[in-house]
C-alpha positions in Angstrom: 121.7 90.5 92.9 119.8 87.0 92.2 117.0 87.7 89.0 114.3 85.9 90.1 112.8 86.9 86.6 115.0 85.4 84.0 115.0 83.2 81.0 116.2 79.5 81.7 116.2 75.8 80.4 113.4 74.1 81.6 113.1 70.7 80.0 115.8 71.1 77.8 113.4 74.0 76.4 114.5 78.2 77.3 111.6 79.4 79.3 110.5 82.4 81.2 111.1 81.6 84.6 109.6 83.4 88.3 111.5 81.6 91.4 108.9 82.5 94.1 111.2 81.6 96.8 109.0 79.1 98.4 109.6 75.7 99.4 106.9 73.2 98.4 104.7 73.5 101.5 104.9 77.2 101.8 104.2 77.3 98.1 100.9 75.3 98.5 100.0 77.3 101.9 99.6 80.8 100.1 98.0 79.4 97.0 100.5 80.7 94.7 99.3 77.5 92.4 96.8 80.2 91.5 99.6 82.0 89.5 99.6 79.6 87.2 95.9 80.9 85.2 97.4 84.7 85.9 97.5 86.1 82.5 100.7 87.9 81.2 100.8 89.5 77.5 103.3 89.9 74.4 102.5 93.0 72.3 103.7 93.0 69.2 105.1 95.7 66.8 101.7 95.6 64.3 99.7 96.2 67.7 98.6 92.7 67.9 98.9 90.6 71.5 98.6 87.3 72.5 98.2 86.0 75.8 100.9 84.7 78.3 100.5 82.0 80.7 102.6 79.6 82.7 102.8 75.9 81.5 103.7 74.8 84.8 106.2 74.9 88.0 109.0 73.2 88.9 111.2 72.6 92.4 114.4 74.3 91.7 117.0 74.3 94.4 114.6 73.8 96.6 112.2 76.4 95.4 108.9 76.4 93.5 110.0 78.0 90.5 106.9 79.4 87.4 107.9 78.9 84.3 105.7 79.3 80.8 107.1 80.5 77.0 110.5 82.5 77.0 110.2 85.6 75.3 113.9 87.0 74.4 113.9 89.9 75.3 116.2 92.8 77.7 114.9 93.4 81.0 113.8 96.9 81.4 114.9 97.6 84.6 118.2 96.0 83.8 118.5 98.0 80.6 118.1 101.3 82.5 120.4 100.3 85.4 123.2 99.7 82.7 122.7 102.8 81.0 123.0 104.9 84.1 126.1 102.7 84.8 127.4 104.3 81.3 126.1 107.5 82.0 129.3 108.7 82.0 131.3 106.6 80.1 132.3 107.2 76.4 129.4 104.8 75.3 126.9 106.5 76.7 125.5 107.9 73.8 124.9 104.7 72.4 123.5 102.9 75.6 121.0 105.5 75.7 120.1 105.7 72.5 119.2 102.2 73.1 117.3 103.0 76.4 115.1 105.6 74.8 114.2 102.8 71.7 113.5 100.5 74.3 111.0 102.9 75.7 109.7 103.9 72.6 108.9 100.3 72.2 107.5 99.8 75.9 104.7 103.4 75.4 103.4 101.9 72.1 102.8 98.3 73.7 101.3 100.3 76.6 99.2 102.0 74.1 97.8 99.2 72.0 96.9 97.5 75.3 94.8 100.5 76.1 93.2 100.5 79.1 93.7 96.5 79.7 95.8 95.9 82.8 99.2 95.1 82.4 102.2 95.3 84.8 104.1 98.2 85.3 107.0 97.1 87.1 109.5 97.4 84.8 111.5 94.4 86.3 108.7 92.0 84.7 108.8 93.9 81.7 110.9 92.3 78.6 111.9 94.2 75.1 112.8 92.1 71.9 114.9 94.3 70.8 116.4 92.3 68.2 114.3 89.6 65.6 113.6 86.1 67.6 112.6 82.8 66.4 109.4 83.1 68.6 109.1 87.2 68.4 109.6 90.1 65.8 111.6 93.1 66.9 109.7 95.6 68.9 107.9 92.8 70.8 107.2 93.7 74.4 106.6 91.0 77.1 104.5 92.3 80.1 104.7 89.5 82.9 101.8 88.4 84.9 101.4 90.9 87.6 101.3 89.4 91.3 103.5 87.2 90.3 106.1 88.9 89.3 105.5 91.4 92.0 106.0 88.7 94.5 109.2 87.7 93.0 110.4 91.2 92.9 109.9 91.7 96.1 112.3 88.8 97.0 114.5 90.2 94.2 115.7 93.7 96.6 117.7 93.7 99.0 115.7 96.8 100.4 112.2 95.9 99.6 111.2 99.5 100.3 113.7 100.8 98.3 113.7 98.8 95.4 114.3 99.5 91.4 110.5 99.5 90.4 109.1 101.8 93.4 111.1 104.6 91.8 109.0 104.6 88.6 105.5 104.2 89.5 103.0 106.4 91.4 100.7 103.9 93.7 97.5 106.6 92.8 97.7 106.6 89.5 96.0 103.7 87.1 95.4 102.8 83.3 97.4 105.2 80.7 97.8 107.6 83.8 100.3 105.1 85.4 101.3 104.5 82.2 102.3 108.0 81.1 103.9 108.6 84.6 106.4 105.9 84.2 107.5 106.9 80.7 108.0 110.2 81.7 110.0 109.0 85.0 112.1 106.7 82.4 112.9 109.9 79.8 113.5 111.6 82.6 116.3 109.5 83.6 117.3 109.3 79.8 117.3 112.5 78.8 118.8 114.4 81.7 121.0 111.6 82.9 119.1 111.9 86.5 116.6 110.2 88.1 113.7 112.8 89.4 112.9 110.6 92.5 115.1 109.1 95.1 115.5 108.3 98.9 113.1 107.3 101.8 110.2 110.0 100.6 109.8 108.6 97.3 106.2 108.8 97.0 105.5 111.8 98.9 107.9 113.4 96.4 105.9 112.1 93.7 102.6 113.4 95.0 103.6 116.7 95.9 105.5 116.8 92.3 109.4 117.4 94.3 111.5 116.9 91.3 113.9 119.1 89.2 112.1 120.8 86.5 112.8 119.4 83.5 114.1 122.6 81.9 116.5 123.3 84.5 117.4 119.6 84.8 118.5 119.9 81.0 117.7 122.9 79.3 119.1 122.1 75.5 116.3 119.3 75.6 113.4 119.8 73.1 111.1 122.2 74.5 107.8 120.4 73.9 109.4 117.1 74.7 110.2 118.2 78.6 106.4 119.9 78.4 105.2 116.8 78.0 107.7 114.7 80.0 107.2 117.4 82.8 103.3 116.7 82.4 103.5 113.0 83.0 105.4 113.6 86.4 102.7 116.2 87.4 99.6 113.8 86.9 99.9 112.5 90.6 100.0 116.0 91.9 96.1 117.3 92.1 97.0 120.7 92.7 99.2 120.7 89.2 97.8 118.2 87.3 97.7 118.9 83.5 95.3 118.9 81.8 95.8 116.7 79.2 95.2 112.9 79.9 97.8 109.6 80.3 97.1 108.8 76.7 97.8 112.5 75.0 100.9 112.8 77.1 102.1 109.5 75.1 100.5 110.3 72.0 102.3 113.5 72.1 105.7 112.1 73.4 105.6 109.4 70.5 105.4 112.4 67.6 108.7 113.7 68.8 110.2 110.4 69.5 109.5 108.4 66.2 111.2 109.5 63.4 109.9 109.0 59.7 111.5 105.2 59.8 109.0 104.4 62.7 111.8 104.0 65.1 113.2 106.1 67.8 114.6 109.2 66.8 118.4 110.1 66.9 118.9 111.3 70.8 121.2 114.4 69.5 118.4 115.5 67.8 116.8 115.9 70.8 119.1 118.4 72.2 119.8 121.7 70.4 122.4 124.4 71.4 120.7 127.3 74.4 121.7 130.7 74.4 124.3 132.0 77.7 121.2 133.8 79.4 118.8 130.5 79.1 122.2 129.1 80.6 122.0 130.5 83.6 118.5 130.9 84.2 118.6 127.2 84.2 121.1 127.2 86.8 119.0 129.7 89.1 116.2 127.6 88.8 118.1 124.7 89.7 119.5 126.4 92.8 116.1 127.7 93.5 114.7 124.2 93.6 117.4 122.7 95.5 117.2 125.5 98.1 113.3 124.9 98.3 113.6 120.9 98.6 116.1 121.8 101.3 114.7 123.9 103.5 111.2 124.9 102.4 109.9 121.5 101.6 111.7 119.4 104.5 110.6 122.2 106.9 107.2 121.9 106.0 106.9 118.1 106.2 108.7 117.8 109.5 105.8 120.2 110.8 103.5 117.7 109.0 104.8 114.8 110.7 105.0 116.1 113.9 102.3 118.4 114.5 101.1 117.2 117.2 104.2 117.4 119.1 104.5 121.3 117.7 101.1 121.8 119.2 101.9 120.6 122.5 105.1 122.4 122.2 103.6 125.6 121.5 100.9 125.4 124.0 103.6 124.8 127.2 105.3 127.7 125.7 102.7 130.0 125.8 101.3 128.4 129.6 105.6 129.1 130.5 105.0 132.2 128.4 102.0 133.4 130.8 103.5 132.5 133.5 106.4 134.5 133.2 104.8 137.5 132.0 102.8 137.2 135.5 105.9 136.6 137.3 107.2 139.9 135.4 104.4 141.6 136.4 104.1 140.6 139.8 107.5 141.4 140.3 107.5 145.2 139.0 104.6 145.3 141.3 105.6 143.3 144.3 104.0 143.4 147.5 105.8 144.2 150.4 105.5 143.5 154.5 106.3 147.0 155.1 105.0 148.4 158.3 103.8 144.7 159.6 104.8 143.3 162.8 106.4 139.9 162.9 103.5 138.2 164.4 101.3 139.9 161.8 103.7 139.0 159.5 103.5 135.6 160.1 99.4 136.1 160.1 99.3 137.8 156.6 101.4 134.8 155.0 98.8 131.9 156.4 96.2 134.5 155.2 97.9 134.7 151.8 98.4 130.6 152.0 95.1 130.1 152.5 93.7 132.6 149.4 96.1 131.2 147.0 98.0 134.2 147.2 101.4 133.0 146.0 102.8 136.7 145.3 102.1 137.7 148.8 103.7 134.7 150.0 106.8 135.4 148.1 106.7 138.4 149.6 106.7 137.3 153.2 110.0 135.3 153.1 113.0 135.4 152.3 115.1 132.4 152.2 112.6 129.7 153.9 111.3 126.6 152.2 109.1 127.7 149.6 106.7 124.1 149.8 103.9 126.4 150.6 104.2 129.0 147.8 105.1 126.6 144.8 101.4 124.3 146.4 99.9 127.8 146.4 100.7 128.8 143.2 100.1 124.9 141.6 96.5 125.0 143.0 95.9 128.7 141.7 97.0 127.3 138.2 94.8 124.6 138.4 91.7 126.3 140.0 92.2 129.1 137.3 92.3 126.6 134.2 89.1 124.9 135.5 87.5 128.5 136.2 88.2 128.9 132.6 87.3 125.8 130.6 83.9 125.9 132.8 83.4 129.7 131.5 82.2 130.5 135.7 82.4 133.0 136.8 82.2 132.0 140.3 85.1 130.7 142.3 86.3 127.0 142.3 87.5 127.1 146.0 86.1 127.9 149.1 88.6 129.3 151.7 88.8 127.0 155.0 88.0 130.1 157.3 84.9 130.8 155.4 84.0 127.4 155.1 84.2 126.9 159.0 82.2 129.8 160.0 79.4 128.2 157.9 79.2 125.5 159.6 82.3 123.5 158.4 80.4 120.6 156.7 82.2 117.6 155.3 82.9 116.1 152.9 84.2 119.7 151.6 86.4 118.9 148.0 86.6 123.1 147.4 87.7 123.7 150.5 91.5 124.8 150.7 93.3 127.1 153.8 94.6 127.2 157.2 91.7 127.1 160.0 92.4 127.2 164.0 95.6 129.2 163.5 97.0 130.0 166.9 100.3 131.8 166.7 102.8 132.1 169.8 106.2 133.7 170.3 108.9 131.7 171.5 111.7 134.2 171.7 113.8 136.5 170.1 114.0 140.4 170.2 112.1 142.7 167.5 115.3 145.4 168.8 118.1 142.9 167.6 116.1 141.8 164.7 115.7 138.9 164.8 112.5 136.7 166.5 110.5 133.1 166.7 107.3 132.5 166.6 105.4 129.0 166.2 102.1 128.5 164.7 99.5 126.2 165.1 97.0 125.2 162.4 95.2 123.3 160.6 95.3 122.7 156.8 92.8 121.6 154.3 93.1 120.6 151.3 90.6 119.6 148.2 92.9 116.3 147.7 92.6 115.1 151.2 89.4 114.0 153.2 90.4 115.6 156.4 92.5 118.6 157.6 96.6 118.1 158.7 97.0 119.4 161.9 100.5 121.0 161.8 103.2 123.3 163.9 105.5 125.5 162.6 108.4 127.3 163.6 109.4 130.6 162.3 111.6 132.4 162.5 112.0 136.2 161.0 114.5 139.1 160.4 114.4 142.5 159.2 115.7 142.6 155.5 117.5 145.6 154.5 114.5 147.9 154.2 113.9 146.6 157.6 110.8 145.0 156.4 110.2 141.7 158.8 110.2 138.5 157.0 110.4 134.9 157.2 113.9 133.5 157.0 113.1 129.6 158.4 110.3 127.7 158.8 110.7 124.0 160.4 107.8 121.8 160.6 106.0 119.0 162.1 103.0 116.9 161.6 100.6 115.7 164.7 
């Protein structure tokens, strides 16, 4: 990975450097030239600070590169990355030993700042943690803080995913932020884990999704994962502590200075746990990752896509009604016992024209169902209107009605079968088995005028010996 934030010869002289990535022209377009009065700071170990700013920019490889006063120092962020790197190594007792001084360093130049904005990206923060010519040991160097952002940016490969975003909450500010990101970085120290990872970073922060400290490493000082487990709850509003940014470090640097002003021994940080705190620890852990798991996942996906789970839910309870009045239509089915077949073929134009889709169902058996599925679509639709409007009067007029008042168009609630004239073409009602055709009209509250159709039919006795419709052909005049 290229460090766009690095100390380099400039003019024969070792500077802080900040490749932007731009070429000349680009550089000029977005006024990055205004970088160069962007202030930066050094804190020193006494709690003075002086302020940083460019001296001037140079083309580099073809880039407009920043570049002002080195300050020797470790980057932070590279500092952590190589302790986790030794996190299991033989020297990682001494790597983070060094990591936690370096900390200790960065809260007490966060602290004598106060509430003055400084950067919190720990990729433009460097630690002196040796003496320099220019700087005592201690010194912390807090780069200017859209510039360095920019070149961070350019410095991931995943821009979403890079180093910095995993140790800073974008809703906190001043010692908040602060406290946050030290507790995020002894986090990582101290339990050899980092609380926060993958594409949900920040929701995990705000909703405080994180091993416990205890169970993440329950040997660690009691009050010291307290107080690192208050820091990582000040995003979350429904567990925010109580005390403030600056307690939280105040409190954290107590236990973390010993009585030579620097960071205390890390093994006296741990101490020996009894077998039952043991496994408690381990049942909370399991606990948690269960909950991230399942609860937590389960409970965002619904989050994310409730709108989708509405509309879900409401087509399964319209499927839901509709089969339970399927159900019950069916354990109380209407038959076309003790019709004729010409009055059979009456009652289902009858039943066509009142919406009566159960009746219809009734009336066949085997023959194109076109008619009953329109039937029962318009007395789905008529119903859901009938309801939304809260009338109690009904939505359509029946064609027959409609015609022996007068039959006046336009007519958009009129629906049924008018002029039905029904006529037997053969068959025997002794054998079973006859034909009929009917002729009809048919409105409809879609169409501006009627269809004038002829149909077919023919029926058969069923097995009860109940006449019904087996075929029905069609034609349109």
């Amino acid at each position: 990975m290229v460090q766009r934030i690095h100390i380099s010869k400039v003019n024969d002289s070792a500077s802080m450097c900040f490749d932007t990535g731009l070429e000349p022209r680009s550089f000029a377009r977005t006024k990055m030239s205004q970088s160069l009065i962007e202030q930066g700071y050094v804190v020193n170990p006494d709690g003075s600070h002086e302020i940083w700013k460019a001296s001037g920019v140079n083309e580099i490889n073809g880039c407009m590169t920043v570049f002002g006063p080195a300050v020797h120092g470790k980057r932070l962020d590279i500092l952590l990355e190589e302790t986790e790197a030794l996190i299991q190594s033989a020297k990682q007792t001494a790597q983070r030993q060094i990591a936690l001084q370096a900390v200790v360093y960065w809260i007490k130049a966060k602290m004598f700042l106060g509430e003055t904005r400084s950067v919190l990206n720990l990729g433009a923060s460097f630690i002196c943690m040796e003496d320099t010519q220019t700087h005592p040991k201690g010194s912390v160097y807090f780069a200017p803080e859209h510039l360095s952002t920019r070149c961070l940016y350019l410095e991931s490969a995943r821009p979403d995913q890079s180093l910095h975003d995993k140790y800073n909450c974008p809703d906190l500010f001043g010692m908040d932020a602060s406290a946050f990101c030290a507790g995020v970085m002894l986090y990582k120290i101290l339990t050899g884990n980092q609380p926060y990872s993958g594409l949900e970073l920040y929701q995990d922060m705000r909703e405080g999704i994180f091993m416990p400290v205890q169970p993440a490493a329950p040997e660690l000082n009691e009050k010291l994962a307290e107080l690192i487990q208050s820091a990582l709850l000040l995003p979350v509003l429904k567990k925010r502590p109580s005390m403030s940014g600056t307690d939280i470090l105040s409190n954290i640097l107590e236990i973390l200075i010993d009585k030579t002003n620097t960071a205390a021994n890390i093994d006296s940080l741990y101490a020996a746990v009894p077998l039952d705190k043991t496994k408690q620890a381990e049942k909370e852990s399991k606990n948690f990752l269960l909950k991230k798991n399942v609860v937590v996942k389960t409970r965002r996906f619904m989050a994310s896509n409730k709108h989708l789970i509405i509309g879900c839910a409401i087509g399964l309870f319209f499927a839901l009604f509709i089969l339970f009045s399927t159900l019950q239509g069916v354990r109380q089915r209407p038959t076309t016992s003790g019709l004729s077949p010409d009055r059979v073929v009456t009652a289902y134009f009858d039943a066509f024209s009142s919406l009566d889709h159960f009746y219809m169902e009734a009336c066949i058996n085997g023959a194109d169902k076109t008619d009953v599925n329109a039937a029962a679509s318009f007395y789905a639709v008529f119903k859901q209107r009938q309801a939304y409007e809260g009338s109690g009067q009904p939505l359509i007029i029946q064609a027959r009605a409609w015609k022996e008042n007068g039959g006046a168009l336009p007519a958009p609630n009129v629906f049924g079968v008018t002029d039905l004239v029904i006529t037997y073409v053969g068959g025997n009602e002794e054998d079973g088995l006859v034909v009929y055709r009917a002729d009809y009209l048919l409105w409809a509250p879609t169409e501006n005028h009627a269809r004038n159709r002829s149909d077919v039919m023919t029926l058969k006795t069923d097995r009860k010996r109940h006449w019904r419709i087996i075929e029905i052909l069609r034609t349109e005049k």
